[in-house]
N, C-alpha and C positions, 0 to 999 in steps of 0.2 A: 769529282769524288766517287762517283758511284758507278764510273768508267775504270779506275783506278782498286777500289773494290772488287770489282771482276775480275784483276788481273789476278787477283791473291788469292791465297784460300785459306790466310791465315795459319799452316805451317807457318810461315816464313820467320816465326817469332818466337816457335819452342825449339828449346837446345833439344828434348829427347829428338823430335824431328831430325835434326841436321847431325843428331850422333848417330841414329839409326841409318838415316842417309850413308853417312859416310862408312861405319861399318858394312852397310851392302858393296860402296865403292872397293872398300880395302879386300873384301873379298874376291869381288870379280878382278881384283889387279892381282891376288892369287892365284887364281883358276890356272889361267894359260902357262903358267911359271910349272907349278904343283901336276898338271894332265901329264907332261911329259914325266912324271916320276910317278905317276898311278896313285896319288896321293890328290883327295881333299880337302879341304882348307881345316876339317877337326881330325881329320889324321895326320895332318900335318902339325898340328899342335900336341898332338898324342907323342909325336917321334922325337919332336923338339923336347920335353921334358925328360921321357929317357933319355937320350942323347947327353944332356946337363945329369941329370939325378943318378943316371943308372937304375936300377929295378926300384919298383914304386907300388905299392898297394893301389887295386881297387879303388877304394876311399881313397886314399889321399888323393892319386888322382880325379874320381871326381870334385876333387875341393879345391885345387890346384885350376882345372881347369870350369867350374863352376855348371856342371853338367852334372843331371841325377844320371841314375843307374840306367835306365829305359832308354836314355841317349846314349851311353857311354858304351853298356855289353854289345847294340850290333855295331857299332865303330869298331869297340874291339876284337869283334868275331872278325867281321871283314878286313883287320891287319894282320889276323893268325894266319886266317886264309891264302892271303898273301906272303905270307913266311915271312912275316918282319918283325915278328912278338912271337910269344907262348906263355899262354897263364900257366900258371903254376900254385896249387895250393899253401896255406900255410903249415911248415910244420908242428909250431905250438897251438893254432888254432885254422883247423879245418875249415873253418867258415871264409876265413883271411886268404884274397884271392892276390898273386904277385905277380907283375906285369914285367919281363927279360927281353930284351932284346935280342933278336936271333944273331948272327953272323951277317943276315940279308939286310935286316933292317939297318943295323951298324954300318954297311958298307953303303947304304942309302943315305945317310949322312952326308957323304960326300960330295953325291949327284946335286944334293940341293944348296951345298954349302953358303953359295950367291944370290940364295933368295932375300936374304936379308938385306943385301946392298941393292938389288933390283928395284925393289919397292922402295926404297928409300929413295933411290933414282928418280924411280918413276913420281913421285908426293910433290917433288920441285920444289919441296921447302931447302931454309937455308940453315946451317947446324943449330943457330941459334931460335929457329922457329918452331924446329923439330924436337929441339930440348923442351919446349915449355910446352909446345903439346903432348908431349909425353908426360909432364908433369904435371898438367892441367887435369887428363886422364886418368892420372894414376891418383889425383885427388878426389875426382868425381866418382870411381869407384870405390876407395875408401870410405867415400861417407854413404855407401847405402850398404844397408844391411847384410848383402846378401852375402856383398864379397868380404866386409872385414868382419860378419859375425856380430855385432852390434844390431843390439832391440831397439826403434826408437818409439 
């Protein structure tokens, strides 16, 4: 028992563990995909949404993607940088920052189109495994506060 003990360190039995875990894994099976396109795994979620929405606020994008501000303006200094974005103010309110897709970033789309089959490749789950993890997920962020907005 107490050889057995050792082997563990008691992770082995909390879910935030083995979700942190595995969101470290899902990233690094990002990286090598995402390098060749000059993209990191939150600019890489930044391009995904315009890509889908087209131009996006500020705010909403940080709500969308669950990042305050102090994360999100140098991600998106460093995709202007890159000519793949340009903020743009609001016209009926100045404060209201609007996030466009350049020509660059749009055409960047394309390079990555196959990242989403890649990784799914790479999980080696089977459709029906992959359905319910995605919807296990999408349960467990629903019920904490941060992501559906709910006080408990």
């Amino acid at each position: 028992m107490a050889e057995e003990r050792a082997q563990t360190t008691g992770l082995e039995q909390m879910i935030c563990f083995e979700l942190y875990a595995a969101s470290r894994a899902m990233t690094a099976l990002y990286r090598p995909v995402l390098d060749d396109a000059g993209l990191t795994y939150p600019q890489y979620l930044v391009m995904r949404v315009l890509w889908h929405r087209g131009p996006v606020t500020v705010r909403d994008l940080s709500q969308i993607l669950h990042l305050d501000s102090g994360t999100l303006s140098p991600l998106l200094k460093r995709l202007e940088t890159q000519h793949h974005i340009r903020r743009e103010r609001g016209t009926p309110d100045e404060r209201t920052v609007v996030i466009h897709l350049t020509d660059t970033g749009a055409q960047l789309e394309h390079r990555v189109a196959d990242v989403p089959q890649q990784i799914v490749c790479a999980l080696d789950l089977n459709l029906d495994e992959y359905r319910q993890l995605h919807h296990l997920l999408g349960r467990i962020s629903a019920a904490t506060p941060h992501s559906s907005g709910k006080e408990h």
